[in-house]
C-alpha positions in Angstrom: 19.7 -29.7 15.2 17.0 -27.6 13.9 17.1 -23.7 14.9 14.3 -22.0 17.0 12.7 -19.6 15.7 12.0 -16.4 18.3 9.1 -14.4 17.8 10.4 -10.7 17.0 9.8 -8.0 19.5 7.5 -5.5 17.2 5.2 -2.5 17.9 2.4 -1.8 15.8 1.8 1.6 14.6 -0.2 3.4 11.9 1.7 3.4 9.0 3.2 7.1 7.4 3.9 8.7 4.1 8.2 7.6 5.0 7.4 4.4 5.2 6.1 3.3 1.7 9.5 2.9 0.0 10.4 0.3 3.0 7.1 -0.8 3.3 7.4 -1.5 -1.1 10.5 -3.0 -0.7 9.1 -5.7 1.9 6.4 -6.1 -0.8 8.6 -6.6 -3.5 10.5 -9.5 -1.9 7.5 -11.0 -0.8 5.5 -11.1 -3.7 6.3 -12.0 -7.6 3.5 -9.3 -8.6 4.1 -6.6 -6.1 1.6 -3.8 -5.3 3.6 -0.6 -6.3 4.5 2.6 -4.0 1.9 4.5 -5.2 -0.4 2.0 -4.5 0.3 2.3 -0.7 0.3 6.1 -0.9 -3.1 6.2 -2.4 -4.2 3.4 0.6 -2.7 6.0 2.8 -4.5 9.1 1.1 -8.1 7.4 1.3 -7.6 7.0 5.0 -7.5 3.2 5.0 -6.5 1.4 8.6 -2.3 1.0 6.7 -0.7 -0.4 9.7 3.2 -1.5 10.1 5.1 -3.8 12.4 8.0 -2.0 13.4 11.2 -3.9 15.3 14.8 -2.8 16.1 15.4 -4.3 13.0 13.2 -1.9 10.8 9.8 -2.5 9.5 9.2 -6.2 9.6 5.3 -6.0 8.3 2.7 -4.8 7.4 -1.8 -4.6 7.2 -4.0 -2.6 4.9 -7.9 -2.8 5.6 -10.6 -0.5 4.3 -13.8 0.0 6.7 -17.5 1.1 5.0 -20.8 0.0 5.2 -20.3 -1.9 8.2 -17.8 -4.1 6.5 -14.1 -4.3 6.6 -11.7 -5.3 3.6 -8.0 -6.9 4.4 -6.6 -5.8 1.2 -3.0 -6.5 1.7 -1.4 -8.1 4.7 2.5 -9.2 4.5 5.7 -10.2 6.8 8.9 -9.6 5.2 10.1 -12.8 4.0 12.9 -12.9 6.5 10.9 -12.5 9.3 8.0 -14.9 8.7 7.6 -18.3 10.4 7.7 -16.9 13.5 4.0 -15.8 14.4 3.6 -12.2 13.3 1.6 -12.6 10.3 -0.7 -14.5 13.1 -0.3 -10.8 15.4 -0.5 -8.2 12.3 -3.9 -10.3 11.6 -5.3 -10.1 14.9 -4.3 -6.6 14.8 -6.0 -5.7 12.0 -9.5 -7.9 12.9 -9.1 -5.9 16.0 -9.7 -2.5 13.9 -12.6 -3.5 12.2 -13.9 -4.4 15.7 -13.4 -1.4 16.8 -14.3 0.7 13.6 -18.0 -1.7 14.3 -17.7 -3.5 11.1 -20.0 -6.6 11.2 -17.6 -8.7 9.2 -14.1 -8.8 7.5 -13.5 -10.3 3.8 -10.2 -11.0 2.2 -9.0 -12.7 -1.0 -6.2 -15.6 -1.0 -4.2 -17.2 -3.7 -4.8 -20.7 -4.2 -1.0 -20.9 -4.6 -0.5 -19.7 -1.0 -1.4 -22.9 1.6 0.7 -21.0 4.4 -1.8 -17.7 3.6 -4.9 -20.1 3.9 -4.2 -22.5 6.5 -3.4 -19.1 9.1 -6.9 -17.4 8.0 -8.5 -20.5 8.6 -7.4 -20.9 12.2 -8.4 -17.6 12.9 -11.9 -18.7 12.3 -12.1 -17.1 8.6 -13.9 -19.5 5.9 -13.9 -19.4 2.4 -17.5 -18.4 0.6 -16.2 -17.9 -2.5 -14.1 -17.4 -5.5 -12.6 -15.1 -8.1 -12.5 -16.1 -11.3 -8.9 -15.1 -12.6 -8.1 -11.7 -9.9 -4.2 -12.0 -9.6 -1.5 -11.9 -12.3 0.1 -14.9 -12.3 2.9 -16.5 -14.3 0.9 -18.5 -16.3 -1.7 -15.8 -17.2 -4.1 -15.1 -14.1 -5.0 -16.6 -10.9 -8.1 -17.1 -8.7 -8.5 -15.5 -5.2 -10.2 -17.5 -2.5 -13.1 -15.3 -1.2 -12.7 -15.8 3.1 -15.2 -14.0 5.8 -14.8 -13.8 9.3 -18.3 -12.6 11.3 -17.3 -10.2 14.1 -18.5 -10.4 17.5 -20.0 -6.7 18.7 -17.6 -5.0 20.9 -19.0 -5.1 24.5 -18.4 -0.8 24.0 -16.4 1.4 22.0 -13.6 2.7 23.4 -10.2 3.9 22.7 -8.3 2.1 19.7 -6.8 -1.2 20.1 -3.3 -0.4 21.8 -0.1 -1.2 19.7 
């Protein structure tokens, strides 16, 4: 009999300058080329939206996304490997597509590995499509790889208000 998998009980909160060794580690395990520590602090020091998904467990996730000139970048979005499959990467998306929204960007762009069908098939059904590519943008084991260039158009927020709550 297959086991269930529950959908973790997380709150989403801006992320601070404590969590970037936790926030590394989850990077780390997630990915064979890894952004580094410093990487995050500097995210954190431009003022990027660096949000974390935060359980009784510990820090299960995480979303960085830069905002200017009306458009909105998801430069890094990850679920710790142990927690994935169970719908937050879906939530720390939405969250994130929710802060452009409110920040009035018209659109958000991201960039996907080819080698990552889990990564494109959940951008896809939340209405992002591909309009470009790459050439060569990650490491890769083999030498480099391309991204997948995806866009999602925003719909303008009926008003502006308070931030998206947690």
């Amino acid at each position: 009999m297959a086991a269930t998998r529950v959908a973790l009980a997380v709150h989403f909160r801006p992320m601070r300058q404590a969590d970037v060794p936790l926030v590394a580690a989850i990077e780390t395990r997630a990915y064979a080329f890894p952004w580094t520590a410093g990487i995050f602090r500097d995210c954190l020091d431009a003022g990027y939206q660096c949000w974390v998904a935060d359980a009784a467990e510990g820090l299960q996730g995480y979303g960085v996304l830069s905002i200017g000139a009306d458009e909105a970048h998801l430069l890094n979005l990850c679920v710790d490997p142990a927690a994935q499959r169970r719908g937050l990467g879906r939530r720390m998306l939405r969250r994130m597509v929710d802060l452009a929204r409110w920040h009035m960007a018209d659109r958000v762009f991201l960039e996907v590995r080819p080698s990552n069908p889990g990564a494109q098939a959940l951008y896809a059904s939340e209405g992002f499509i591909e309009i470009g590519r790459r050439p060569r943008y990650y490491p890769a084991a083999d030498g480099r790889e391309d991204a997948i260039v995806m866009a999602f158009e925003l719909v303008p927020p009926a008003g502006r208000g308070a931030p998206p709550a947690p």
